[in-house]
C-alpha positions in Angstrom: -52.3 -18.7 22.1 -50.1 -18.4 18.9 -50.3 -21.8 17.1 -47.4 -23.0 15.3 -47.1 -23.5 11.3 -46.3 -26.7 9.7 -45.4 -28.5 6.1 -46.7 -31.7 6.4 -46.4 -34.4 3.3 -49.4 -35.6 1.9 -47.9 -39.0 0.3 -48.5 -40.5 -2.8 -52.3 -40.3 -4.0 -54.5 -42.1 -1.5 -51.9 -43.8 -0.7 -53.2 -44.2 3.2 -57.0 -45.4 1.8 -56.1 -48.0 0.3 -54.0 -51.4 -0.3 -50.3 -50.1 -1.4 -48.8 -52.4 -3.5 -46.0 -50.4 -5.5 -43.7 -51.7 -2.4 -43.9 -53.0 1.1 -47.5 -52.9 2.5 -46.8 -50.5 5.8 -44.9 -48.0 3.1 -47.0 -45.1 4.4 -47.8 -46.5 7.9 -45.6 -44.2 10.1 -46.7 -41.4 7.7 -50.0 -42.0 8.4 -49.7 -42.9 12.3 -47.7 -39.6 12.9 -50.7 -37.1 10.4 -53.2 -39.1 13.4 -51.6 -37.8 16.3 -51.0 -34.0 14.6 -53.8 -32.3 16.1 -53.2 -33.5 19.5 -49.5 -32.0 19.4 -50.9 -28.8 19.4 -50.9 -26.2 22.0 -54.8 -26.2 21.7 -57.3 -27.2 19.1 -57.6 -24.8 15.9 -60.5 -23.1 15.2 -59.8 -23.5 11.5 -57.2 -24.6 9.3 -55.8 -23.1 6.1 -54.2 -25.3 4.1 -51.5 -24.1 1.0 -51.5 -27.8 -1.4 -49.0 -28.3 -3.5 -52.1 -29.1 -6.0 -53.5 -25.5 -6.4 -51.5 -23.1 -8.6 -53.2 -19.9 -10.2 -51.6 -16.6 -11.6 -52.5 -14.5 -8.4 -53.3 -16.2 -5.1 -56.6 -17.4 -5.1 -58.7 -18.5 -1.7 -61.3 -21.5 -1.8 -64.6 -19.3 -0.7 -67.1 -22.0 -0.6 -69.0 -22.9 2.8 -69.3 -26.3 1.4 -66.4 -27.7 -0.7 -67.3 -30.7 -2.9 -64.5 -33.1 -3.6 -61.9 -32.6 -6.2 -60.3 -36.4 -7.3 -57.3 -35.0 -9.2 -55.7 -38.4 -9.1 -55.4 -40.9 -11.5 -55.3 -45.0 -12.1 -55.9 -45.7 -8.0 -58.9 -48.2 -6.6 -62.1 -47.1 -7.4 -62.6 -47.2 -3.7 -60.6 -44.5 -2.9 -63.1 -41.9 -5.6 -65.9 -43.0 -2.5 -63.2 -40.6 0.0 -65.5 -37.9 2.0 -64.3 -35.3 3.8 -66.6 -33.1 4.7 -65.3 -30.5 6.5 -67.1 -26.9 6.4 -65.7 -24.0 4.5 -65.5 -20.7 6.0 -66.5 -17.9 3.7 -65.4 -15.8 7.0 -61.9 -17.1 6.7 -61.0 -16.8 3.0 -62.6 -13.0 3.3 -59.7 -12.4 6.0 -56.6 -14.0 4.1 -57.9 -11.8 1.1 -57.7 -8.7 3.5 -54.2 -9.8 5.3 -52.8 -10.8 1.5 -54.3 -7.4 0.0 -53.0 -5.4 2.5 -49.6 -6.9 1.8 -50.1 -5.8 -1.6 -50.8 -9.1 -3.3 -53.4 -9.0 -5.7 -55.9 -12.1 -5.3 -59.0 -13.7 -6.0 -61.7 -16.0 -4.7 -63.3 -19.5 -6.4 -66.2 -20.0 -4.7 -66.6 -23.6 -6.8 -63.1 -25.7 -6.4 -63.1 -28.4 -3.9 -61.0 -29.8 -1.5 -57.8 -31.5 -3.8 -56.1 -34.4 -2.4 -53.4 -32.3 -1.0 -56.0 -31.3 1.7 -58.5 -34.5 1.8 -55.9 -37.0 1.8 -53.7 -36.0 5.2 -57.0 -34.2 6.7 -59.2 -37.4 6.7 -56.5 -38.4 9.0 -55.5 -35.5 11.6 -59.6 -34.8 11.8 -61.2 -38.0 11.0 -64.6 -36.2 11.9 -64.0 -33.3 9.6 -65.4 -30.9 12.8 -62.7 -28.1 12.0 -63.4 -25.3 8.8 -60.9 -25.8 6.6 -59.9 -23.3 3.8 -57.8 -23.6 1.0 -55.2 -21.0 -0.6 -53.5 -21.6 -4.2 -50.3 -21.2 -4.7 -49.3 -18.8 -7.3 -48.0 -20.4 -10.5 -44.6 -18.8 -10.9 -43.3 -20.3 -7.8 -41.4 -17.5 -6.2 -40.1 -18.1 -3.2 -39.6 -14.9 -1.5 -43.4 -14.2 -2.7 -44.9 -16.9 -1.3 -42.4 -16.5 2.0 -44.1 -13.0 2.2 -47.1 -13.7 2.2 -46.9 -16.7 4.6 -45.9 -13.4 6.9 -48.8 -11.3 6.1 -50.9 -14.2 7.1 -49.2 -14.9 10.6 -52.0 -13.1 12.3 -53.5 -15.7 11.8 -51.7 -18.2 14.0 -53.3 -15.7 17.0 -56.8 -16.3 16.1 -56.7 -19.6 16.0 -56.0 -21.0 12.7 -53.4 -23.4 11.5 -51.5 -22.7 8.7 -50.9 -25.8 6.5 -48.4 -26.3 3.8 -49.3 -30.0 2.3 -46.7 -31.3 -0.3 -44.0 -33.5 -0.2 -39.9 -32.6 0.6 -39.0 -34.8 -2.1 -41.1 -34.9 -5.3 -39.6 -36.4 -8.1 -41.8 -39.1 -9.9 -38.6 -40.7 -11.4 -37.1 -40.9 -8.7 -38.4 -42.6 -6.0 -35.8 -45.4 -6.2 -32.6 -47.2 -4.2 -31.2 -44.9 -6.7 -32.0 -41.8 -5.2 -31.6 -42.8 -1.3 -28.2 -41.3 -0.4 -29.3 -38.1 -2.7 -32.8 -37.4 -0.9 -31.2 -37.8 2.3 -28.4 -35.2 1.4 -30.9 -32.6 0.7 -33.1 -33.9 3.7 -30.6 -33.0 5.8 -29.9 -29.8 4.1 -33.5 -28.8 4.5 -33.6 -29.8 8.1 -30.6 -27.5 8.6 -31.9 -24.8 6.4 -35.6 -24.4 8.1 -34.1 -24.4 11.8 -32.1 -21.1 11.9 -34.7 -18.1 11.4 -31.5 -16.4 10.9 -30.7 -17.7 8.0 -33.9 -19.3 6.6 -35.0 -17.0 4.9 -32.0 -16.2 2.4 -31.6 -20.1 2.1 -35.1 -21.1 1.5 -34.8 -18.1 -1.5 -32.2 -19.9 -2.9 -32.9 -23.5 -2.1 -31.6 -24.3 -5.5 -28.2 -24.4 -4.4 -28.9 -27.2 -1.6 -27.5 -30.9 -3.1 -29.5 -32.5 -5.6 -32.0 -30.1 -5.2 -33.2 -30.7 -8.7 -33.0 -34.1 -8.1 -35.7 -33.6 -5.3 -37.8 -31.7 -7.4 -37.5 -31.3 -11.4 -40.5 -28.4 -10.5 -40.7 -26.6 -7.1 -44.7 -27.2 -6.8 -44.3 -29.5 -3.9 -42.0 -27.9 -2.1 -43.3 -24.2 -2.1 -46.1 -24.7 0.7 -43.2 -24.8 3.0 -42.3 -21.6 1.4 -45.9 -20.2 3.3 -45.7 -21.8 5.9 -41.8 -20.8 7.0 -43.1 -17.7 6.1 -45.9 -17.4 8.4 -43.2 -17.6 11.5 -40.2 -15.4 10.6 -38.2 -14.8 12.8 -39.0 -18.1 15.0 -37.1 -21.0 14.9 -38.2 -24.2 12.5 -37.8 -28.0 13.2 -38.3 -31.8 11.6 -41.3 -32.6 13.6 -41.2 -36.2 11.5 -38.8 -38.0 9.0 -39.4 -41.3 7.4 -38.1 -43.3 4.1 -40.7 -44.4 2.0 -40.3 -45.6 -1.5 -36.9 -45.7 -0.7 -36.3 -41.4 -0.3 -36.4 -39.8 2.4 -39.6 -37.2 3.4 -40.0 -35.0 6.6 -42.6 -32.7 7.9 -41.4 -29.7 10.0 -43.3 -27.1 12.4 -42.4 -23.6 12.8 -42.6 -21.6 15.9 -44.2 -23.6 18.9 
């Protein structure tokens, strides 16, 4: 069975480990309710995930190789408590080896780092869809100039995967501006909220839009740098040519965020 793709947001830090108090207490509840109930909305259960965090960026696109990720804290000022976060979900040097192949043969140079752990862009949401961390998880960087039609090609060298049972994960946020997560910016983040709904649904059109997703309203508004937004960029990728969908919108801090799911 072909699995579908998603870009899920990972919130703000910890933000789901912990007491939030920059705003009202259930800020991230429906977040965090709706990345609980993700793996069960699958078709069937993945035999591995591969997750694309908006936390990773190298010069050439570079796969997490270790069987055994430690954890990466690349957060600052939150409860000590939430340093004491385990996830302990297997590598799979097996895994990483294949996206090298599907990437190389798509003519991307890459590279391996058998030593970086798992960043909060993969922990955070993935302590919640698999609280028992039973699924191998591997990580893949993005590459630091941000291109979209790169990274959109090689979400599609990577769509084999989706028939041998592994997820494809992009973790970010649709809205990422640290200035702006403010009354301020309501009416603008749901302008270009909508206009990403709209843009990821026709696979038509998607592609051309998502190269320019400049031009969609306030765009720079949503985010001042793309880093957040360009695991979507993989994972709409990774289903070309099948139609995309908000598979969950919220507002939280007062802008509006969305997931969406590509294919299935």
């Amino acid at each position: 069975m072909t699995l579908p793709t998603l870009f899920i947001p990972h919130g703000a830090g910890p933000c789901f480990f912990m007491d939030w108090t920059r705003g009202p207490a259930d800020t991230w509840d429906r977040t965090a309710a709706w990345l609980k109930g993700l793996v069960a909305e699958l078709p069937e259960r993945p035999k591995a995930i591969l997750v694309v965090s908006g936390h990773w960026e190298e010069p050439v696109f570079t796969v997490g190789s270790s069987p055994k990720p430690p954890m990466l804290f690349d957060y600052y000022g939150f409860p000590e408590e939430t340093y004491r976060l385990r996830f302990d979900a297997p590598g799979s040097p097996a895994l990483a080896a294949r996206v090298r192949d599907l990437l190389g043969a798509a003519g991307f140079p890459t590279a391996q780092d058998d030593g970086r752990g798992y960043d909060h862009g993969v922990f955070v949401p993935l302590l919640l869809a698999t609280p028992d961390a039973d699924i191998p998880v591997v990580q893949l960087s993005l590459r630091h100039d941000l291109d979209p039609a790169a990274h959109l090609a090689a979400g599609q060298a990577l769509a084999p995967l989706r028939d041998e049972g592994v997820l494809i994960v992009g973790s970010g946020m649709s809205w990422h501006n640290m200035r702006g997560f403010s009354p301020a910016f309501t009416a603008r983040s749901e302008a270009f909220d909508a206009w990403l709904g709209d843009a990821i649904a026709d696979p038509a059109a998607r592609d051309e839009a998502i190269r320019h997703w400049e031009q969609g309203p306030y765009a720079r508004d949503a985010h001042p740098r793309e880093e957040h937004l360009a695991p979507l960029f993989v994972a709409a990728g990774a289903a070309q040519g099948e139609p995309g969908r908000v598979a969950f919108r919220d507002i939280a801090m007062d802008v509006a965020i969305s997931s969406y799911r590509f294919g299935l």
